[in-house]
Structure formats: structure tokens, C-alpha cells
N, C-alpha and C positions, 0 to 999 in steps of 0.2 A: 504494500500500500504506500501510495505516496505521502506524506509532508505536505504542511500546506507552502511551509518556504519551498519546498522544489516546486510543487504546481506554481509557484510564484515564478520562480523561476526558467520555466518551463515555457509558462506564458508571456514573460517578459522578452527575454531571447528568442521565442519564436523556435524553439530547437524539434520540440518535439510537433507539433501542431501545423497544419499546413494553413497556405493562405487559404480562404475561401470564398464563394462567393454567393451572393443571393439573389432567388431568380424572382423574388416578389414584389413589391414594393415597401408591404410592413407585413407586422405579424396584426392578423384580421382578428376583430372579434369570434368571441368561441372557437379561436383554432385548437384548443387542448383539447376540449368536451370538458372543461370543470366545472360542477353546479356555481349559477348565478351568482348566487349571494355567497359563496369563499371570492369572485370575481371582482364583486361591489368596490369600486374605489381602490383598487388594486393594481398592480402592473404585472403584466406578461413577460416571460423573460426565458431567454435558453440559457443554460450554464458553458458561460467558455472557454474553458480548461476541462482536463479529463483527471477521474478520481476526486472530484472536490467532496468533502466530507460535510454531511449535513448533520448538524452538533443540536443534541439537548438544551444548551442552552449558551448563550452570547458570548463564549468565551473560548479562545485555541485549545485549551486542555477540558473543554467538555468530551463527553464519551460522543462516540460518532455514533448517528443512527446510522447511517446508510452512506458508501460513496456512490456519489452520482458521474454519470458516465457525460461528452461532450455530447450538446445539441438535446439533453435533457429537458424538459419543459417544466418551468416553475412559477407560481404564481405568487407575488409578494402579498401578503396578508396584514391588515390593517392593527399592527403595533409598533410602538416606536422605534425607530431605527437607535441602535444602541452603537455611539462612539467607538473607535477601537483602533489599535496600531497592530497593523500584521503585515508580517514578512517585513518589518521596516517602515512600514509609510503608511499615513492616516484613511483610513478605511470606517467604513460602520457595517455592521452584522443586521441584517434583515430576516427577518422573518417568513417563509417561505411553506407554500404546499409545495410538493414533487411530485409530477406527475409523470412516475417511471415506469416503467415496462421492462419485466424482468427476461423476458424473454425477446429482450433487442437483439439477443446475437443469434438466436434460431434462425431456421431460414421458412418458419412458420409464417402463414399469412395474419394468422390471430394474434392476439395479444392482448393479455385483459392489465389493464391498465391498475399500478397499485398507487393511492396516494399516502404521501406521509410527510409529516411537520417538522420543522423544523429552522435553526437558525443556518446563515451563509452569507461567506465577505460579497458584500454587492459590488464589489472594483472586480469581479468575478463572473457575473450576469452581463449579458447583451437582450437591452430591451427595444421596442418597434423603434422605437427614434433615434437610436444607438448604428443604424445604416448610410449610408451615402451613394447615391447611382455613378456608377462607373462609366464615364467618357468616351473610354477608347480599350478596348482589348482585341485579342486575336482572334480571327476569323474559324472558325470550325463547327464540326457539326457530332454529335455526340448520338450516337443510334445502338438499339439495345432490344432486348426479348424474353421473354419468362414466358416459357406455357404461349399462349393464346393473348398474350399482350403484350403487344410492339409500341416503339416510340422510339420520335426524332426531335432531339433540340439542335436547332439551327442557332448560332450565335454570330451576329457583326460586329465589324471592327469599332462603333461605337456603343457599345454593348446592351445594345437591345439583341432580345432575342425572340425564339418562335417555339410553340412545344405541340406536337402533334402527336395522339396519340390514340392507339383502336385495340378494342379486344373482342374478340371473338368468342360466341359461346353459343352451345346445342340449346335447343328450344324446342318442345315438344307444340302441339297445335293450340292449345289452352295459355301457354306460359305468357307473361305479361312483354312482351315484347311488340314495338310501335312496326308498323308494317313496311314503312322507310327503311327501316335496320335491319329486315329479315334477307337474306342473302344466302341461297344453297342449302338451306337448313339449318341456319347460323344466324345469332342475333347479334350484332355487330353496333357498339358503342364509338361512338368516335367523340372526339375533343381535340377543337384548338384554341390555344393560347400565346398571346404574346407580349411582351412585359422588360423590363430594363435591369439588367444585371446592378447587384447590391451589395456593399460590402463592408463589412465589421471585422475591421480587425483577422482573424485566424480565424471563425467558428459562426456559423450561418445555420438558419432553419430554412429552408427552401418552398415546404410547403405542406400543404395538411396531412401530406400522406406521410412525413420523414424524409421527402428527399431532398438532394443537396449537393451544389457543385462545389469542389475543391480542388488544388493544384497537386500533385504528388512529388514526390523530391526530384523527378527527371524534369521535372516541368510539363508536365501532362495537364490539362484538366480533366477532372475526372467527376461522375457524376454519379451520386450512391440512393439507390432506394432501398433506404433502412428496414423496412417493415419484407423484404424480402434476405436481406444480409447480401446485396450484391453491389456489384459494384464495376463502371465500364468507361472508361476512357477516351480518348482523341488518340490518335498515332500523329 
């Protein structure tokens, strides 16, 4: 397990964590699924470092409930934000749901979602405002496949981009499928979108589903849907 000084560290140098980038414009309401009223007057946030330790109570040497993993979803909770010096430099400890999923590294489609409380250094968190749209990047196109569901992100050099994507599935005569979509005996979904690459620092939520583009150490962009554990790049 890590230290909160190495994850400080960690994140500061950039050593372990790649740059990333995001394909939204913010983090939308009800992107978690968390009931209303824990929401109320609250801020959304993904955690950005990996291994951060979500503590009993507002202090480095509390017992850790849980380490929470990068791109984690949490939601700040309405108590005061409590002063604090960590790793060195003035920080406050927030109070926090986690909205984890234990089973992020399956390559299950499911996942029941577990939440739990707690405190975390907020110099730690990436919230909807905490982005900036990207100007100019590299022109590429990033295409991929699971099963019966393809998809292509087209990205230009000033980094808007395009996301097309279709999935295929069996339909009996009865099944709820619009008559547009029916195809060979196949009910066939489609979706496009298009929207301005976004960037925070090393660590990005991409979109409702877990996914998320980031750079790999050859300099790749790479593009991971979390809720499958995969993961596909540019050449």
C-alpha cells in the first residue's frame, strides 16, 4: 500500500500516472447514480492519484477504510472542510461518499456499486471545473470491439472530437426493438457524438460509462473502457 507522501509524490512528478485527457465537457449531473439528497449542495469529484486512503477520520494517522483506486467517483458531503498540512503543504481533509466498485478490474459487464464514508486530502480530487479544453492535439483515430459493440473516436488536431458507436443484438418478434434498428434479425443501436477534448492535470472521467483517454509512456493515446477492463490505442 502506498503513503500518502509517495501518492504525493507520485502525483506531483507525474512518474507514475499518465497525462490524460477528457472527452466531455464536465462531469453532468447524476453521473455517479448517488441518491439526491447525499448530492444536495455537494461537489462531484474523481480521485487523482491511485491508492488514496479514505480515513475514519480528518487526520494522516487515522485507520484507513478503504484505498480508493484512480478515476474513483466521490461525492463531497456537507461538513466542514477540516485544515491540515500533508505531504508538506497546506491542504484540508473533506469529507467524502465513495462511490466504488469492487469489481473495476473484472472484465464483468456488472458491477454493483459499494458506497462508503469517509475523510480525503481535496488537493487530491478533480472536480467538473477543475478541466480546461484542449486547442491543438494530434490527429488520430482510436477504433475498438467487444462482443457485438464496435466504436470509433475520430480526434483533430484542435481537439474536438467525434464518437460513433453501434451494437448489435438478437431480437426475437415480440422484443422491444424500434423497426429503424431491426437489421437481418438484429437490433442494432447506434450513437453519435461529438464534443472537445478536456484536460486535468494526469487523471480524467471520460464518461458515464468509465471510459477515458490517456497517453501511455511511448506516447500512445490510449482509450480504456473501464467497466469492461480493456483497453486500445493509436499506433
Amino acid at each position: 500500500m502506498l503513503s500518502t507522501t509517495e501518492i504525493e509524490q507520485m502525483f506531483l512528478k507525474n512518474l507514475e500516472i499518465a497525462a490524460a485527457i477528457l472527452a466531455v465537457a464536465a462531469l453532468g449531473p447524476g453521473l455517479f447514480g448517488q441518491p439526491a439528497q447525499a448530492a444536495q449542495g455537494a461537489g462531484r469529484a474523481v480521485v487523482a492519484v491511485d491508492g488514496l486512503a479514505l480515513r475514519a477520520a480528518p487526520k494522516a494517522g487515522a485507520r484507513a477504510i478503504m484505498r480508493l483506486g484512480i478515476l474513483t467517483e466521490v461525492i463531497r458531503l456537507n461538513r466542514r472542510r477540516q485544515p491540515a498540512v500533508i505531504g508538506g503543504r497546506k491542504d484540508h481533509w473533506v469529507y467524502v461518499q465513495a462511490n466504488y466498485c469492487p469489481d473495476a478490474e473484472d472484465t464483468s459487464l456488472a458491477c454493483e456499486t459499494v458506497f462508503k464514508k469517509g475523510w480525503l486530502a481535496d488537493s487530491y480530487l478533480a472536480y467538473d471545473d477543475s478541466f480546461k479544453p484542449m486547442t491543438e492535439w494530434r490527429e488520430g483515430t482510436i477504433e475498438g470491439q467487444i462482443g457485438d459493440v464496435s466504436w470509433s473516436y475520430s480526434i483533430a488536431a484542435d481537439g474536438a472530437y467525434a464518437l460513433d458507436w453501434e451494437a448489435w443484438s438478437y431480437f426475437r418478434k415480440y422484443d422491444p426493438c424500434p423497426e429503424e434498428q431491426r437489421r437481418d434479425g438484429f437490433c442494432v443501436e447506434t450513437r453519435a457524438e461529438t464534443g472537445q477534448l478536456q484536460r486535468y492535470r494526469d487523471v480524467v472521467r471520460a464518461s458515464e460509462d468509465g471510459e477515458f483517454f490517456y497517453i501511455d509512456r511511448r506516447g500512445a493515446l490510449c482509450h480504456r473502457m473501464s467497466a469492461l477492463g480493456a483497453h486500445f490505442c493509436d499506433r
